[in-house]
One Martini backbone bead per residue (centre of mass of N, CA, C, O) as a GRO file, in nm:
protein
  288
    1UNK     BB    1   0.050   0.061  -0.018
    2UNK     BB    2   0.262   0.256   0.000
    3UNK     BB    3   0.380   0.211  -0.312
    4UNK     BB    4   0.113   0.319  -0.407
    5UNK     BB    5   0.139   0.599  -0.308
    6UNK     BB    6   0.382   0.703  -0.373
    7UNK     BB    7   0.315   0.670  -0.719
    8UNK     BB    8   0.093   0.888  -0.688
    9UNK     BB    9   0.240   1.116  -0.588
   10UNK     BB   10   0.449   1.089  -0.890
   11UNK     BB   11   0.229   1.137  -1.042
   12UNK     BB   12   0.160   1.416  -0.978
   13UNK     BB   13   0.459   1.556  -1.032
   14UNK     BB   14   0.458   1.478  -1.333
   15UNK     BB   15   0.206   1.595  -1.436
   16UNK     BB   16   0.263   1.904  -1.319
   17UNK     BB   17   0.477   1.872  -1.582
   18UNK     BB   18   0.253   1.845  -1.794
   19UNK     BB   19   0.084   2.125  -1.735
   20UNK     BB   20   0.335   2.313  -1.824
   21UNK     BB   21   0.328   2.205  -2.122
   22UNK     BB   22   0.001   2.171  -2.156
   23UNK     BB   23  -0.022   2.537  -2.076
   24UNK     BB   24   0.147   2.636  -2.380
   25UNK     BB   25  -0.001   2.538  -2.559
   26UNK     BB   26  -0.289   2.623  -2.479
   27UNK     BB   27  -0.235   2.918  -2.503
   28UNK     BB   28  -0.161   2.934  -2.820
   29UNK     BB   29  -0.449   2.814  -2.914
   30UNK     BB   30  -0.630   3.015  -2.739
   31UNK     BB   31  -0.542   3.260  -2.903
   32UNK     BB   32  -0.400   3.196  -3.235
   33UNK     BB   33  -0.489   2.862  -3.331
   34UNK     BB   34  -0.177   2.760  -3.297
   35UNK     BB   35  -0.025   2.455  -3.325
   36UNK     BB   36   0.336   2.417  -3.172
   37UNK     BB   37   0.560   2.160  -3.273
   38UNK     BB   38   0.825   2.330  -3.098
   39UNK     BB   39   0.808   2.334  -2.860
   40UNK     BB   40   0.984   2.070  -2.743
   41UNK     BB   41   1.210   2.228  -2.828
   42UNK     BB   42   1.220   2.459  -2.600
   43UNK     BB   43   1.270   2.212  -2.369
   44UNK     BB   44   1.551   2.159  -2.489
   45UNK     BB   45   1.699   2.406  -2.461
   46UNK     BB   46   1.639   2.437  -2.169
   47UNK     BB   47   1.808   2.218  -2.069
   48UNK     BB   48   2.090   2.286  -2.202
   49UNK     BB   49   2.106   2.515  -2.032
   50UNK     BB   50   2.115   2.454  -1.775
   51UNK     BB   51   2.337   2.236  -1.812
   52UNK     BB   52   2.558   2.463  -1.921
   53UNK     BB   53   2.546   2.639  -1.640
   54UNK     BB   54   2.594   2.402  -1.396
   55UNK     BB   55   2.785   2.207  -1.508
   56UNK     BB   56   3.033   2.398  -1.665
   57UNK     BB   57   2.988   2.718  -1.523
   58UNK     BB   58   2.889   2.681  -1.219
   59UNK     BB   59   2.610   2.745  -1.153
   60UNK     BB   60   2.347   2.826  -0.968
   61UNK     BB   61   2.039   2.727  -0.976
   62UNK     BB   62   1.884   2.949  -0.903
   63UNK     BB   63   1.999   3.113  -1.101
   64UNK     BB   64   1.990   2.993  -1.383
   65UNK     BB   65   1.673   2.910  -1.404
   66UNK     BB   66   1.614   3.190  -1.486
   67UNK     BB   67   1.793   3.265  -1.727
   68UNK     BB   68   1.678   3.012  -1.896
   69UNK     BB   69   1.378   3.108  -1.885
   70UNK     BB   70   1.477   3.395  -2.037
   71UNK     BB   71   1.587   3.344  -2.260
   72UNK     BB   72   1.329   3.115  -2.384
   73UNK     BB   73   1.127   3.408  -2.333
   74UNK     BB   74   1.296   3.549  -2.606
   75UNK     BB   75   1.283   3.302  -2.828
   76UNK     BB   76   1.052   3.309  -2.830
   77UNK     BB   77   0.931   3.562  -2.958
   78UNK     BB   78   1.129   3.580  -3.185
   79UNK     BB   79   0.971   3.323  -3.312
   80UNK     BB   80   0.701   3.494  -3.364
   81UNK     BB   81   0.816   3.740  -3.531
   82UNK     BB   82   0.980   3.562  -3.782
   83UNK     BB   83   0.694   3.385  -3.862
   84UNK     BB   84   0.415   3.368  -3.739
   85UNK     BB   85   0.340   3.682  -3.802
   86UNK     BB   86   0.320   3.649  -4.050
   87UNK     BB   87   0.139   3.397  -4.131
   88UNK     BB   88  -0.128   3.486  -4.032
   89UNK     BB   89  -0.269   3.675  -4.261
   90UNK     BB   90  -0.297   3.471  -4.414
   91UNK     BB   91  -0.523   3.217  -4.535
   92UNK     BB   92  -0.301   2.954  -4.480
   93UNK     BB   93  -0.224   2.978  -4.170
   94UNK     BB   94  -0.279   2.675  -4.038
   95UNK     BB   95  -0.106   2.536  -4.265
   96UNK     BB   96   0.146   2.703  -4.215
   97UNK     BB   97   0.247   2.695  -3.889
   98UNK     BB   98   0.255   2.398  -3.881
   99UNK     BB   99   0.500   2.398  -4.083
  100UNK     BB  100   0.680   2.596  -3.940
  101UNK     BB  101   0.685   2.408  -3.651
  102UNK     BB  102   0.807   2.174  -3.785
  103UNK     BB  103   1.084   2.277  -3.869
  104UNK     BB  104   1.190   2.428  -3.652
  105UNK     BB  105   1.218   2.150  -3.508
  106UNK     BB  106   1.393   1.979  -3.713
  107UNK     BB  107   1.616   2.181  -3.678
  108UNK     BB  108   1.683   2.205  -3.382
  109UNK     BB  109   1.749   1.920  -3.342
  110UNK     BB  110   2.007   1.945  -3.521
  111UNK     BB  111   2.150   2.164  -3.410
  112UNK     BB  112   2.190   2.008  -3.155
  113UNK     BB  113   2.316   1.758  -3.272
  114UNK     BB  114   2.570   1.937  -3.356
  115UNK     BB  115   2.664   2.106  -3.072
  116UNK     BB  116   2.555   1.869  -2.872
  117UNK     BB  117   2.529   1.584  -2.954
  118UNK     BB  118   2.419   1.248  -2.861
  119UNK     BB  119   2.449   1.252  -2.561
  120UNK     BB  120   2.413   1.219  -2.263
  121UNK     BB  121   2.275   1.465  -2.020
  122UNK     BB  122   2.356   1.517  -1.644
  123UNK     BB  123   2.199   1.671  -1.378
  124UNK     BB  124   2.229   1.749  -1.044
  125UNK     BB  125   2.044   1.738  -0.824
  126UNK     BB  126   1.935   1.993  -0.611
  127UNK     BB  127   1.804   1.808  -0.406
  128UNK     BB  128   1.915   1.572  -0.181
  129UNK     BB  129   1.746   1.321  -0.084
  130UNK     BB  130   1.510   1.248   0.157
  131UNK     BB  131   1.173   1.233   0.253
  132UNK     BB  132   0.946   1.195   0.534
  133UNK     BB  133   0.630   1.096   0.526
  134UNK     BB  134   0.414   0.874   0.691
  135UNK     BB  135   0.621   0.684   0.534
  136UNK     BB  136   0.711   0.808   0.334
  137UNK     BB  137   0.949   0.823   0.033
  138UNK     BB  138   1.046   1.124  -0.062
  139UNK     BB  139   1.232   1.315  -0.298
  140UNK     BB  140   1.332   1.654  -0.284
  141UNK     BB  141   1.334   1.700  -0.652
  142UNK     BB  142   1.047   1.602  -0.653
  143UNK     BB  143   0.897   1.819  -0.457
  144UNK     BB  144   1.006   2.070  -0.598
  145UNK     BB  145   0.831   1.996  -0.875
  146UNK     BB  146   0.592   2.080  -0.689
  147UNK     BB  147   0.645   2.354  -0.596
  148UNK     BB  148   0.708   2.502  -0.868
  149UNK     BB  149   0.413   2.439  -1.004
  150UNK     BB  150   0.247   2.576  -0.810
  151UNK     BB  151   0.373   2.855  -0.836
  152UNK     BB  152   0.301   2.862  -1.149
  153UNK     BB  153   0.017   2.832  -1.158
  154UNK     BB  154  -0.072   3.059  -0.988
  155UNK     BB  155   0.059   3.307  -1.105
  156UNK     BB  156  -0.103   3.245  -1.358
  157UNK     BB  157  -0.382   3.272  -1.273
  158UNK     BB  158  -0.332   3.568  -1.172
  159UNK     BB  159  -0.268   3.661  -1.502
  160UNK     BB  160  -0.476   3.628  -1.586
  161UNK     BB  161  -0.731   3.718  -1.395
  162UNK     BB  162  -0.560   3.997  -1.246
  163UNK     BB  163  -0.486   4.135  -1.499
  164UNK     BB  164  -0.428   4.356  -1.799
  165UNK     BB  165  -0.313   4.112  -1.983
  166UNK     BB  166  -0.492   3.890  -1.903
  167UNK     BB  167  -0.765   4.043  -2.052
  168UNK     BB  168  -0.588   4.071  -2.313
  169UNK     BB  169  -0.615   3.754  -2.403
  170UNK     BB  170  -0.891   3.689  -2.331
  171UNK     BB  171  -0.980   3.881  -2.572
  172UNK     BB  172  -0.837   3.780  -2.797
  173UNK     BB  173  -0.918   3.527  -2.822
  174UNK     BB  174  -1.236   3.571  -2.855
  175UNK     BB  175  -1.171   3.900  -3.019
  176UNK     BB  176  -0.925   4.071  -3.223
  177UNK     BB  177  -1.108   4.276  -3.381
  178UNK     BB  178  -1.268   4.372  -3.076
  179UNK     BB  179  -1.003   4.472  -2.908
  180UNK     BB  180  -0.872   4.663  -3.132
  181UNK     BB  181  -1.085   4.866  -3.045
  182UNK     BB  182  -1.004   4.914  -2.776
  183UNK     BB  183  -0.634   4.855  -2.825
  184UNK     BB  184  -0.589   4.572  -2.823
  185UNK     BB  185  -0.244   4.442  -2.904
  186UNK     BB  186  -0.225   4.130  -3.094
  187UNK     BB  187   0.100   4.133  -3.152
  188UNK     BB  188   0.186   4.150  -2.839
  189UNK     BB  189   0.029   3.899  -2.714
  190UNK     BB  190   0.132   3.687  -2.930
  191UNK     BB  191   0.441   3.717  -2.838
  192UNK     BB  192   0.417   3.688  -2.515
  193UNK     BB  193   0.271   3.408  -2.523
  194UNK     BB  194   0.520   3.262  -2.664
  195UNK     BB  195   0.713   3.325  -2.427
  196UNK     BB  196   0.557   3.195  -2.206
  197UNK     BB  197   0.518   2.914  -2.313
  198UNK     BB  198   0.838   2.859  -2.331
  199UNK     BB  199   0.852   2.923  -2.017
  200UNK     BB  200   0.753   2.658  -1.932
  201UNK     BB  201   0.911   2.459  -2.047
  202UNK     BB  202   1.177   2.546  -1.928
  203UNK     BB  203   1.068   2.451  -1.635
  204UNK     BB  204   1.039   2.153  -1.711
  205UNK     BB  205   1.309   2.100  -1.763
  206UNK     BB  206   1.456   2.173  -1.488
  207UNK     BB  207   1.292   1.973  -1.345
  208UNK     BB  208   1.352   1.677  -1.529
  209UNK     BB  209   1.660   1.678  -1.577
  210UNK     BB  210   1.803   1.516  -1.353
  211UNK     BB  211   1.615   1.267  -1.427
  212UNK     BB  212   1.605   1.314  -1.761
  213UNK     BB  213   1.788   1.327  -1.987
  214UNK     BB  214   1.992   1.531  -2.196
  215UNK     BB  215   1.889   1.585  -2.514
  216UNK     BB  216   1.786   1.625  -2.873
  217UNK     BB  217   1.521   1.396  -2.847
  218UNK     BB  218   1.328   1.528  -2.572
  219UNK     BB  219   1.069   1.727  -2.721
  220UNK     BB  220   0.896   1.450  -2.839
  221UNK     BB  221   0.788   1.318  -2.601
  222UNK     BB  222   0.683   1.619  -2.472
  223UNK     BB  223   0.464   1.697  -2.711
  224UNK     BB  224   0.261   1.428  -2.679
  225UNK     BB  225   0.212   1.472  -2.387
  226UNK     BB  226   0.087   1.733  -2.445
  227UNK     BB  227  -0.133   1.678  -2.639
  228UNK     BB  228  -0.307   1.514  -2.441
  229UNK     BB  229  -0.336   1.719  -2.258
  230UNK     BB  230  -0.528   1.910  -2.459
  231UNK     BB  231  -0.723   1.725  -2.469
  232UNK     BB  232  -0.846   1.640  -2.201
  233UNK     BB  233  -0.899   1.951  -2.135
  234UNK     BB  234  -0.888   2.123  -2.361
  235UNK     BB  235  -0.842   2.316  -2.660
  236UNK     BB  236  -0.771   2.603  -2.494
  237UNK     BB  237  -0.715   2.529  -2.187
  238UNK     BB  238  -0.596   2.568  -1.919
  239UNK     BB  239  -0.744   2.423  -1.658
  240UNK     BB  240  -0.732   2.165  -1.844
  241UNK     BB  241  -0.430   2.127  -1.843
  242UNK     BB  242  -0.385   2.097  -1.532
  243UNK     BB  243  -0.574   1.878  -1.513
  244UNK     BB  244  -0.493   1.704  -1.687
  245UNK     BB  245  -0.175   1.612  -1.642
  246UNK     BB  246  -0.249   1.495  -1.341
  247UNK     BB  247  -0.399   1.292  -1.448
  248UNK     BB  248  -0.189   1.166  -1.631
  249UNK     BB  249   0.051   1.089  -1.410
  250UNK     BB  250  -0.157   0.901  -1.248
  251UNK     BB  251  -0.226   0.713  -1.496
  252UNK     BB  252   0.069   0.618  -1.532
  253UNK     BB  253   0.132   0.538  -1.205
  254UNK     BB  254  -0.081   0.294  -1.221
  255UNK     BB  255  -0.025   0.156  -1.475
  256UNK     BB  256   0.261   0.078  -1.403
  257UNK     BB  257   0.187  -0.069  -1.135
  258UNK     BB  258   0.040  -0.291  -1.298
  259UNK     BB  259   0.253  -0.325  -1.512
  260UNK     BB  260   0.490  -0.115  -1.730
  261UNK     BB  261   0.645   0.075  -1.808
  262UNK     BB  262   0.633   0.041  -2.138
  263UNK     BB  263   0.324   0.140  -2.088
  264UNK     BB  264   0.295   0.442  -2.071
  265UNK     BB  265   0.228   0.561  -2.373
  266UNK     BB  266   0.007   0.363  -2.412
  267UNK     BB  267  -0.205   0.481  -2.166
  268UNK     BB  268  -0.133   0.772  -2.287
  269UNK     BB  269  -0.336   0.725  -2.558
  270UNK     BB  270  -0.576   0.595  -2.462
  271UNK     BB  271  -0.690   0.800  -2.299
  272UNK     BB  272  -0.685   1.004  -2.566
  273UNK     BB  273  -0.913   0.817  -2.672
  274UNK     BB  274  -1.123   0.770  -2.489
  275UNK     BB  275  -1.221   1.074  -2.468
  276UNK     BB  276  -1.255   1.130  -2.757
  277UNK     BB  277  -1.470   0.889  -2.790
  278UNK     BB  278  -1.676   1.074  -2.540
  279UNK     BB  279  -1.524   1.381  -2.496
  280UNK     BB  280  -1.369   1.559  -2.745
  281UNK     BB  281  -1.384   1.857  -2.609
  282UNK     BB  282  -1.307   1.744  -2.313
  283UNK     BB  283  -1.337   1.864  -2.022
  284UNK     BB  284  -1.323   2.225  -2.080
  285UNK     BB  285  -1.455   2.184  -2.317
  286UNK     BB  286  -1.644   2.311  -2.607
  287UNK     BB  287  -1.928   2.208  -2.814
  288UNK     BB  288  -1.890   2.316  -3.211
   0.00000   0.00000   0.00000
């Protein structure tokens, strides 16, 4: 019973790390309608900023995972100003910025792997240790992983619903061309959201690198399970991103400890037909 209630705390918190992916993405698409195939590679990029401020350059965490997020929320912009913008005003916008973002992810992978080579690289622990609580042995890392998601759905939350970005941002999304009417620029929310969007998978890549190794091909299987996340909670859903990432982490947790390891994709992929089939627009989508 002790590892089978671990197992579901570890679900919680590997969760917590798939909706701060899957409610990047969740933002992009809620605002912009544009599903951004490259996020992964935001998350892998992220990842190797970590590794090479704390590793190379010994850089302290706390320092270090700040500037990795503030860069890659620098790149994030960069890229939607780059591509995403022109590509908007365009007729066939849904299928120009697919392609733009599935190139630019392909790319950016190859990048990688050209400049930081194939080997997988390791991060040490934040806080090494265990900590006990009322019988259950969790990891400090691990822990610090959920205090850290906790923090930013929070900020998030409260940016979204109580600032007057978060206000211009769900007016945007709702009708940019009634928003212009009223003075919000529509193409700097597109801008800042591209950029937040980026730095949340930053903050999940910092807290995931040191428990899985980074490498070049990290971004595509954190895209995936990206997806599932906003399919479960719901496309342009935040807090469905929120709570499906958790749902995900759960029944990931539960279904490997029922079975193994390797059906990890397989459940969480059923998980996403089972919805689709029962409930397409999400948990907290609306139907169309």
């Amino acid at each position: 019973m002790t590892i089978f209630l671990e197992q579901i705390i570890n679900g919680i918190i590997i969760g917590s790390m798939y909706a701060l992916i899957g409610s990047g993405i969740a933002l992009i698409y809620g605002t912009m309608r544009v599903l951004n195939l490259a996020h992964g590679e935001f998350y892998m990029m992220g990842g190797y900023l970590v590794f090479f401020l704390v590793v190379a350059y010994a850089v302290p965490p706390w320092l270090a995972i700040p500037i990795a997020i503030a860069a890659i929320f620098v790149l994030g912009m960069l890229v939607q100003r780059l591509t995403i913008a022109y590509l908007l005003p365009r007729e066939e916008w849904a299928f120009a910025t697919i392609a733009a973002t599935l190139g630019l992810s392909i790319f950016l992978q190859n990048l990688a792997l050209i400049l930081f080579g194939e080997q997988f690289q390791s991060i040490p622990y934040y806080l090494p240790g265990v900590v006990e609580i009322a019988g259950l042995r969790l990891p400090q890392q691990r822990l610090l992983m959920l205090v850290v998601a906790v923090i930013t759905i929070a900020i998030m939350t409260f940016v979204l619903a109580k600032t007057r970005f978060g206000w211009a941002l769900r007016a945007t999304s709702q009708d940019k061309d009634a928003a212009a009417v009223v003075g919000i620029p529509a193409a700097r929310i597109y801008t800042l959201t591209f950029g937040i969007a980026a730095a949340l998978g930053c903050i999940a890549a910092a807290m995931l690198a040191p428990i899985y190794a980074v490498n070049p091909w990290m971004g595509m299987p954190v895209l995936f399970k990206g997806f599932v996340v906003v399919i479960l909670g719901g496309l342009g859903s935040f807090p469905g991103a929120i709570v499906g990432g958790i749902l995900l982490g759960i029944v990931e947790a539960v279904g490997v400890q029922v079975t193994s390891s390797e059906w990890r994709d397989v459940i969480a992929f059923g998980l996403m037909i089972l919805v689709i089939w029962v409930r397409p627009w999400g948990l907290f989508g609306k139907p169309r």
